[in-house]
N, C-alpha and C positions, 0 to 999 in steps of 0.2 A: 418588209416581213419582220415581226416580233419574233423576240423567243419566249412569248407566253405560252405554256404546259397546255394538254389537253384538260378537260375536265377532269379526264378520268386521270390523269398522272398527277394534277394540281394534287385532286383529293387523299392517295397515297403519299406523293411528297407531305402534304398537312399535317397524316394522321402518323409521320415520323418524328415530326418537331418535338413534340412531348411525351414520348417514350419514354427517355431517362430525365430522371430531372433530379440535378446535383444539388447535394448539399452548398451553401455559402462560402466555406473552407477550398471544397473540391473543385470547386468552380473558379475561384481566384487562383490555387494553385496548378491548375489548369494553366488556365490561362498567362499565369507569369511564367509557366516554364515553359510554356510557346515561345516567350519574348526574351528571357532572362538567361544566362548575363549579355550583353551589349554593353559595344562600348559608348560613351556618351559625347555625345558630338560636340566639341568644343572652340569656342572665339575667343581675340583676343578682344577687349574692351578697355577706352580710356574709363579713369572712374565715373567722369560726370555721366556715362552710360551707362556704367555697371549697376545701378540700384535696381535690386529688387532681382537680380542673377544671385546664379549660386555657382563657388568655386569650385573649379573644374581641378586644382592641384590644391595640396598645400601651399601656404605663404609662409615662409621666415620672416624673421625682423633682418635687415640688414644694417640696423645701426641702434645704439641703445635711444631710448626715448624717457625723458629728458636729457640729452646729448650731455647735459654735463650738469653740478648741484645745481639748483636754483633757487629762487628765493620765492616762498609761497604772498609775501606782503610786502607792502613798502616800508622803509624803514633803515637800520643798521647790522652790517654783516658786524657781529664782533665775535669773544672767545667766551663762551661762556665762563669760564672758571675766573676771569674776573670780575662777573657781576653777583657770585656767592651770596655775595652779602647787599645787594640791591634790595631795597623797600620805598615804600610811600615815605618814609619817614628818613629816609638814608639812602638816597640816591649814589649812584656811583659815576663820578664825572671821571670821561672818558674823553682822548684827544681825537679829532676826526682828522681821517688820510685827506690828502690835496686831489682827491678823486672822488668820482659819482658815480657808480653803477647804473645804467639804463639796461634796457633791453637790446639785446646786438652790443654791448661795448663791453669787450675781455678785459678782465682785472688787471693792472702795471705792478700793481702794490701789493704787499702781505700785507694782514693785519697781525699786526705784532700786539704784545700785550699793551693793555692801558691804552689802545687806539680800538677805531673801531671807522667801518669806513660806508656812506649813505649806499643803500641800495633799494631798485624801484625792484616791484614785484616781476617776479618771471628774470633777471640776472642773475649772471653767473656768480656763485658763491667763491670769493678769493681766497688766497691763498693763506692758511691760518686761522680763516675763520671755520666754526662751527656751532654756530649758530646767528638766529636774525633774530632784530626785537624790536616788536612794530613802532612805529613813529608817534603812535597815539601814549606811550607809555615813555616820553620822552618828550624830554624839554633845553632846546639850544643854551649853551652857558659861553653865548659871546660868539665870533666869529669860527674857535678854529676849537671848540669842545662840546661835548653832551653831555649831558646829566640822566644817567637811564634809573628808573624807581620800579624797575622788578627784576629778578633773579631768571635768567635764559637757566633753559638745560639743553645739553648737546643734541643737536639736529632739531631745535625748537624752529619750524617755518622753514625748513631747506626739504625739497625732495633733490633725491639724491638721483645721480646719473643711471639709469639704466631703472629707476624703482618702479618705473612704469610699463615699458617693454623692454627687456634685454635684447640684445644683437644677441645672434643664432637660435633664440626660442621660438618653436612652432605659436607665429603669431594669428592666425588664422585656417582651419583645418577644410580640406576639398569637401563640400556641401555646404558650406557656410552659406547660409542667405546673405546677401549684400544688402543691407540699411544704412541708413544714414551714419550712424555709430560704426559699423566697419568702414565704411568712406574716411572717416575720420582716423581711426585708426592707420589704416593705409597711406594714407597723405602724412600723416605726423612720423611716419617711415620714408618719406619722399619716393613712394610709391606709384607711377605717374597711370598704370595699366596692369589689368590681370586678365589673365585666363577663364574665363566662365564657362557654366555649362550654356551650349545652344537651346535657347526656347523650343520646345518642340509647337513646328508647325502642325495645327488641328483645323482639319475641315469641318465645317457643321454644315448639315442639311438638317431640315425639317423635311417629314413626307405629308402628302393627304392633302387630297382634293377640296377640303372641307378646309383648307388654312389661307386667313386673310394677314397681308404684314399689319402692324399696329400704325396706324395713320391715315389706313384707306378706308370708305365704306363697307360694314360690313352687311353683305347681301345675308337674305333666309337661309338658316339651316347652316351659317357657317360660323367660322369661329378666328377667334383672333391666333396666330402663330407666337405663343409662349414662350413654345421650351426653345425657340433657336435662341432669343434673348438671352435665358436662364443659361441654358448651356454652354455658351458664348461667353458669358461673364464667368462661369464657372473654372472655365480650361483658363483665363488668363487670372486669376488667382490664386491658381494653381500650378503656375510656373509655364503654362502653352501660350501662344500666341494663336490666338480661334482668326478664323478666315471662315465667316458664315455666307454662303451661298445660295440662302434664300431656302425655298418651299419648293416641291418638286410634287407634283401630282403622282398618283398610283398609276402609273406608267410603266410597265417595267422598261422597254425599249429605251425609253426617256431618262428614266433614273439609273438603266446602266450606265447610260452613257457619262455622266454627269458622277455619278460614283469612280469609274476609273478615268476618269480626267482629276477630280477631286483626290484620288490616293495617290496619283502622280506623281503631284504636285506639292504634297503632305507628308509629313512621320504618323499622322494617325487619322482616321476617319471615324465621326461620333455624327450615329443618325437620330432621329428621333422617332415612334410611329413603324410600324409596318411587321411590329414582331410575334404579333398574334396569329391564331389561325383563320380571319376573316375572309373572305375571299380577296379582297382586295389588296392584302399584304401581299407584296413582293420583294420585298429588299432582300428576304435572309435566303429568298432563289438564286438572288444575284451573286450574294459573297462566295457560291461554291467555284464559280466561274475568276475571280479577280487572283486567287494567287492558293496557294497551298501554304499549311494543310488544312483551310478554309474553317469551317466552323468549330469551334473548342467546346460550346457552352450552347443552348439554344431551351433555356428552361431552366430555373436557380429557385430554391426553396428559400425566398422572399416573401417579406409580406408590409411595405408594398412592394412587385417588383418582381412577380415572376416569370412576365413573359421578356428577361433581359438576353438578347444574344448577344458572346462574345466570339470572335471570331481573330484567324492570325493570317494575312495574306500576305505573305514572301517576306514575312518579319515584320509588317506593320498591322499593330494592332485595328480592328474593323468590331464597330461595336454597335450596335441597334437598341436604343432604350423603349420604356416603355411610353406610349403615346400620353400617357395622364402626367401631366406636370407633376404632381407628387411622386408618381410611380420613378419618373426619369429623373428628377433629382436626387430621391432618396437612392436608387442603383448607381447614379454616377459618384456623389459622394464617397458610398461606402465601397463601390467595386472599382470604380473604373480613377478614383483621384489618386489610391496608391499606385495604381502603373503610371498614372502621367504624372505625376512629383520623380518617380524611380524615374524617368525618361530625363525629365530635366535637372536631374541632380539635386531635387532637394529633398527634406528629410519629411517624416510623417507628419500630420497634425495632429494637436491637440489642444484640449478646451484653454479658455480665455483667464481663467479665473480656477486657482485653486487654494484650498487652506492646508496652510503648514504649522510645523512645530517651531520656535525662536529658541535656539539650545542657550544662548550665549544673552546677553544686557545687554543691551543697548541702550545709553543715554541719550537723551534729549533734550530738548532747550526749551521752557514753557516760553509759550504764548506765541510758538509756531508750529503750523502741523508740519510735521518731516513726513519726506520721503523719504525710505530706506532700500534702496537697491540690493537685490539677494541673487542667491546662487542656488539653485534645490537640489536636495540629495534625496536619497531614499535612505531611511532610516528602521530600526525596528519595527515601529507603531506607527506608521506613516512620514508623509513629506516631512523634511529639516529646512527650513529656511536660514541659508548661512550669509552672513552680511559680509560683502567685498567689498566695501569702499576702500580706497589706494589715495583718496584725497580729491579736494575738488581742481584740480588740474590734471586727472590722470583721467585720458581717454578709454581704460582699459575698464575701470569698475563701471562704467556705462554700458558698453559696448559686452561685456565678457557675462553679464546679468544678465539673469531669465526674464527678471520680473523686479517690481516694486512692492514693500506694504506701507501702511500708512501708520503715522504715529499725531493721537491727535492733540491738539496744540495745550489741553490742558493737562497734557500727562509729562512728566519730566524724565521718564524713561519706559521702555518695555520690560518688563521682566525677564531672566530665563527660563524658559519651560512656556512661555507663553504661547499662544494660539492666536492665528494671524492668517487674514485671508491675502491670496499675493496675485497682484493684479500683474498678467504675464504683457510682456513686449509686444509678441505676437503669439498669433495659435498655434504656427507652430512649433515652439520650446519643446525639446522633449525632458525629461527626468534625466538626468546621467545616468547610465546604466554602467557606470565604473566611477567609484568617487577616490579618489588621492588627497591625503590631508596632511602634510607636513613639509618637508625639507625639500625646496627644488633643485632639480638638479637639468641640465642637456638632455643628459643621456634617457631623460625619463621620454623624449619625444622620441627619440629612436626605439622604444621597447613599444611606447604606444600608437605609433604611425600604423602599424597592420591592423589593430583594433579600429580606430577610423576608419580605415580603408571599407575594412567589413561592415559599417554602418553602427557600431557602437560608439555611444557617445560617452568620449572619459572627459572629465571636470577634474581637474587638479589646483587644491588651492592651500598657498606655499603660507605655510605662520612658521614654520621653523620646526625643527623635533621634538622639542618640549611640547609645545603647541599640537603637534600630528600625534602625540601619544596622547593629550588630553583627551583630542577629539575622537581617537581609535577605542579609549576607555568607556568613551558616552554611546559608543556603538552609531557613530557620526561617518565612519566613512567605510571601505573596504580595507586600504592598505594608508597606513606612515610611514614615508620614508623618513630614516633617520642614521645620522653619522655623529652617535656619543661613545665616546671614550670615559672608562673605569677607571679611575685612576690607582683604585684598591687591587682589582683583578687584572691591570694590564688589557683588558680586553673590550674588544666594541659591542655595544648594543643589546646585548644578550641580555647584564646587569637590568636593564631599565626597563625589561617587561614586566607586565602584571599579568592576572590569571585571566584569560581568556585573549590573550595575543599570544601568536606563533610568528618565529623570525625564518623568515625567507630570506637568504643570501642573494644579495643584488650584482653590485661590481666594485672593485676597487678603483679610486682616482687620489693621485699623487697632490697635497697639498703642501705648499713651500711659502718662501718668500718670492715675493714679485719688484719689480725695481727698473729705474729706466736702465736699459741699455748702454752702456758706457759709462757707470757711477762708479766710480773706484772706490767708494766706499763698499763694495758688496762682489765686486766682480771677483769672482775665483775663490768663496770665500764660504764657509756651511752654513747651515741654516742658525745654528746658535753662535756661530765669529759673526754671520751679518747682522745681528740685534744684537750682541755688542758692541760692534760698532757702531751702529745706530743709536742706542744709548748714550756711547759715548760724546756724541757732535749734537749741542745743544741744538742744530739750526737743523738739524736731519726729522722732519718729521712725517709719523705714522698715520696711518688707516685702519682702522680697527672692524669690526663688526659687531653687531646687535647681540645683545644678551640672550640667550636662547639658543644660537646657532652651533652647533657643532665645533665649527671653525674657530671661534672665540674660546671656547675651551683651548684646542689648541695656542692658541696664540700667549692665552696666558698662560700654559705650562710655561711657552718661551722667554717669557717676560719675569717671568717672577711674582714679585712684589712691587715691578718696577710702575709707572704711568707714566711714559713716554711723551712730549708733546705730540697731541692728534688722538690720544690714545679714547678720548670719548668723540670721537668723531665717527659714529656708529651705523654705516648703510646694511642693508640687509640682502644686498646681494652680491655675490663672485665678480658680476660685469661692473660693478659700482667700484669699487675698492679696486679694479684694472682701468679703471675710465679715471679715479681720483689721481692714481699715480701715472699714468698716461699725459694727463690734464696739468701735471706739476703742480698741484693741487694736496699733495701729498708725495713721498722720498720711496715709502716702503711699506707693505700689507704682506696680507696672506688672502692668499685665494687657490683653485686647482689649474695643472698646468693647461687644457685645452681653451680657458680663457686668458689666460697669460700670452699662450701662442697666439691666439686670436687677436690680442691687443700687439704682438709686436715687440713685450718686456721679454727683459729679463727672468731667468726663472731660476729659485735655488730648491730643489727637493726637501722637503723635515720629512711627512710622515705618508706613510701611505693609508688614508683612511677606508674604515670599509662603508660605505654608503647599501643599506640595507631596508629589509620592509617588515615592521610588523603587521602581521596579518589578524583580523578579526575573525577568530577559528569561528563562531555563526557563520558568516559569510561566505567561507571559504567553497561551499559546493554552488555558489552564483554562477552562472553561464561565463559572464562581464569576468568574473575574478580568473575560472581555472582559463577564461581565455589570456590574459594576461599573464600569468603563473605559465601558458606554454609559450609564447612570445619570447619573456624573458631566457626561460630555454632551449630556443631554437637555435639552428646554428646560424639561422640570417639575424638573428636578434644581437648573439652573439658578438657576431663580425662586424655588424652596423657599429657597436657599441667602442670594440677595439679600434677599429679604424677611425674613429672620433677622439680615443687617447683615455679609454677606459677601459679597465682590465677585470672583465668578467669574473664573477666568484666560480 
């Protein structure tokens, strides 16, 4: 016995299908709040599995990347400040240490002044030195000296510990697609496995009597089975794992059966065929029958595509396209690929190809076409293409890029303001919908973890404070963090705006000197008795930081006029200058105490700086901005923040 309808009920069941018929909006929103929110079913995955999954949590770094300086070329670690006066014409002979540098072998030796000690590319940078100077710009003077003919400057060919991933930064956010570039990433953290989201399982059927598979003869009046193909391909590029089940005749008896063996066994069921009012359609009889609250949608003001039914049976979505391969691709694209991307945790799509603005120069090298790896913001007047390269050893300016443009080989730089089409990674890159331009900090992942969470994507990209206000003045980002100190007014940040930025109080964090642990030169002793002491012992030497930073300000209140040895030895980050004096690579720095702790130092308190945000008053009514602006004032935003060793404003 069937449960095919009488005539007469067929024909009223029919003449109910297209009664209402929903807008595109009404019908998606429908339908996703049938389904939405769920949680996202989650595996653990070794990496060589994981490509092409998306993360199911955040990832941390758990150790900085590159674990300690290293050296970008082959060549000699020496001190810069003895090669000043290096030229083609006035070499500067220098004595080489009874040691060689490889890759894997830790330094015995300092390089003291007037020495300088061989090192292959990718070795750890010794102690005393700060800077490398490649071997092509140098010439042996006899067994146990070198003669070097140009002039280093500090950190010329060294990246510095941590300048590529810091230990504790949000190193990958939950949605992330997994590509080969985050594999990379992850392994260069000795990341052996993660958490992903589960592929959602997707049944497909085709219906219709009239469907032959591609390979077989095809008899009169029939036709070849397309859209299982299309559809198939379509759910596993779009993060499903499709299980197609062939062709089912207008059977209904047949096709129920076969419909709830197929939901069963599934997170989702996609049919193809049977959604019209033909006589012969039955599928969308059947979905009232497999679960509740059965049909959502059965008619969509499409064009192509309006006989699409969406359906929700006991939480899994049940979908019937339209039988014409255009009608069924163009509906599953635009309606049905946002729910299953949302199922499998990944983010929207978007086109392959966009043109942006180049705020910034970029130089070039004639008579090679460069690729320039970017970042997109959104901007006034459209896309900003902002260039992130970190060097070519840093797996993060690949991996952390949207996209590439192209610079061609007879040009020797881009202009700023230039115009630039950007060939994206994948489609789907979305725009940051929150962009960060300045000073990084920790705590900034703890303010913006609830932003991710909610499917906002923030881009944060650290040039320092001087840097985040250039870029906040070009109308280049939403907010710059920044931590300057006035020296006229006594007071932070305030001094340093210009018209059209507004300062949002961020948090306070305590910056000191840092120092190993048991150095009796520092132990028990303030922040200006340990730099004079440190001044004092010719052999005590410093870490400094990067011109621009905050921090460096600081340091040189503490210093004076003085230039310590170390004192141009200049990384750009907190984890750096804790990983140099960790590494004994360095005596004494300044950095904040949650990386201090973090490393295990010593810690002396100076100042407690305010770490704050100018805001781009345009910007300020963005969704993306006052989302953040409440974050930061939550009381969970709060407490994340203190409980990390950051003292909210």
């Amino acid at each position: 016995m069937t449960n095919t309808p009488s005539p007469g009920d067929r024909d009223a069941n029919e003449q109910d299908q297209f009664l209402t018929i929903l807008s595109r909006e009404d019908a998606l929103a429908r339908f996703e709040a049938g389904l939405f929110p769920r949680a996202i079913a989650s595996e653990m995955r070794p990496l060589a599995e994981a490509l092409g999954c998306a993360l199911a949590e955040d990832v941390v770094a758990p150790i900085d990347v590159p674990p300690f300086d290293r050296s970008n070329v082959d060549g000699f670690a020496v001190r810069s400040a003895d090669l000043a006066a290096a030229g083609e014409a006035s070499p500067v002979r220098v004595m080489l240490n009874d040691e060689v540098i490889t890759c894997g072998t830790a330094p015995t030796r300092p390089v003291l002044s007037g020495t300088a000690t061989p090192i292959a590319t990718g070795g750890p940078v010794p102690r005393g030195a700060d800077a490398v100077v490649m071997v092509e710009h140098t010439q042996l003077a006899g067994p146990r000296a070198v003669e070097i003919r140009r002039a280093a400057s500090p950190g010329q060919f060294v990246s510095y510990a941590g300048s590529d991933i810091a230990r504790g930064e949000a190193l990958l956010r939950a949605g992330t697609v997994i590509g080969s570039r985050e594999i990379g990433m992850l392994a260069a953290c000795g990341i052996a496995q993660v958490t992903v989201a589960r592929r959602p399982r997707v049944a497909v059927i085709s219906t219709g009597d009239e469907l032959v598979q591609p390979g077989q003869p095809l008899p009169p009046a029939a036709i070849y089975d397309t859209n299982g193909a299309i559809v198939a391909a379509a759910v596993n590029e779009n993060g499903g794992e499709a299980v197609f089940l062939g062709a089912v005749a207008d059977d209904e008896e047949q096709l129920e059966a076969v419909m709830r063996k197929a939901l069963e066994a599934s997170d989702m069921l996609v049919l193809s065929g049977g959604t019209s009012k033909g006589a012969g359609d039955v599928s969308h009889r059947i979905i009232g029958r497999l679960g509740k609250p059965g049909i959502i949608a059965h008619g969509v003001a499409l064009k192509p595509g309006k006989p699409l039914c969406l359906a929700v049976c006991d939480g899994k979505p049940v979908i019937i396209l339209p039988g014409f391969p255009t009608s069924a691709m163009f509906t599953f694209h635009d309606m049905i690929v946002p729910v299953l991307r949302r199922m499998a945790g990944l983010p929207p799509r978007s086109d392959a190809k966009v043109n942006a603005r180049v705020p910034v120069r970029i130089a070039s090298e004639l008579g090679r076409t460069e690729f320039v790896m970017v970042s997109l913001v959104e901007g006034a007047d459209g896309l900003i293409a902002y260039p992130t390269g970190k060097g070519s050893g840093a797996i993060t300016s690949f991996a952390q890029a949207d996209g590439f443009l192209r610079i061609d080989a007879l040009a020797d730089q881009m202009p700023a303001g230039s115009e630039a089409e950007v060939t994206l990674f994948t489609p789907h890159v979305r725009v940051p919908d929150l962009v960060i331009v300045g000073s990084h900090c920790t705590g900034l992942d703890l303010v913006t973890a609830p932003l991710a969470h909610a499917g906002l994507v923030v881009r944060s990209i650290a040039v320092g404070s001087l840097g985040g206000l250039a870029a906040a003045k070009r109308g280049e980002c939403d907010f710059a963090p920044i931590h300057l100190f006035d020296e006229k007014t006594g007071t932070y940040n305030t001094p340093y705006l210009s018209d059209g930025l507004e300062l949002v109080p961020g948090w306070r964090r305590m910056q000191g000197i840092v120092f190993r642990k048991g150095d009796r030169r520092f132990e028990g002793l303030s922040a200006e008795d340990a730099v004079r002491a440190a001044l004092a012992d010719p052999a005590c030497i410093m870490v400094n930081r990067n011109q621009g930073a905050g921090t460096r300000i600081l340091i040189d209140r503490l210093l004076g006029g003085a230039r310590p040895d170390g004192y141009w030895n200049q990384p750009r980050s907190h984890n750096a200058v804790a990983a140099a004096v960790a590494q004994h690579r360095a005596d004494w720095g300044m950095t904040i105490a949650p990386v201090a702790h973090a490393s295990n130092l010593g810690f002396i308190p100076f100042a407690e700086e305010h770490y704050d945000f100018a805001l781009v008053k345009a910007r300020k009514q963005r969704p993306a901005v006052q989302a953040f602006l409440n974050a930061l004032a939550s009381d969970e935003g709060r407490a994340a923040l203190a409980q990390a060793g950051f003292r909210p404003a």
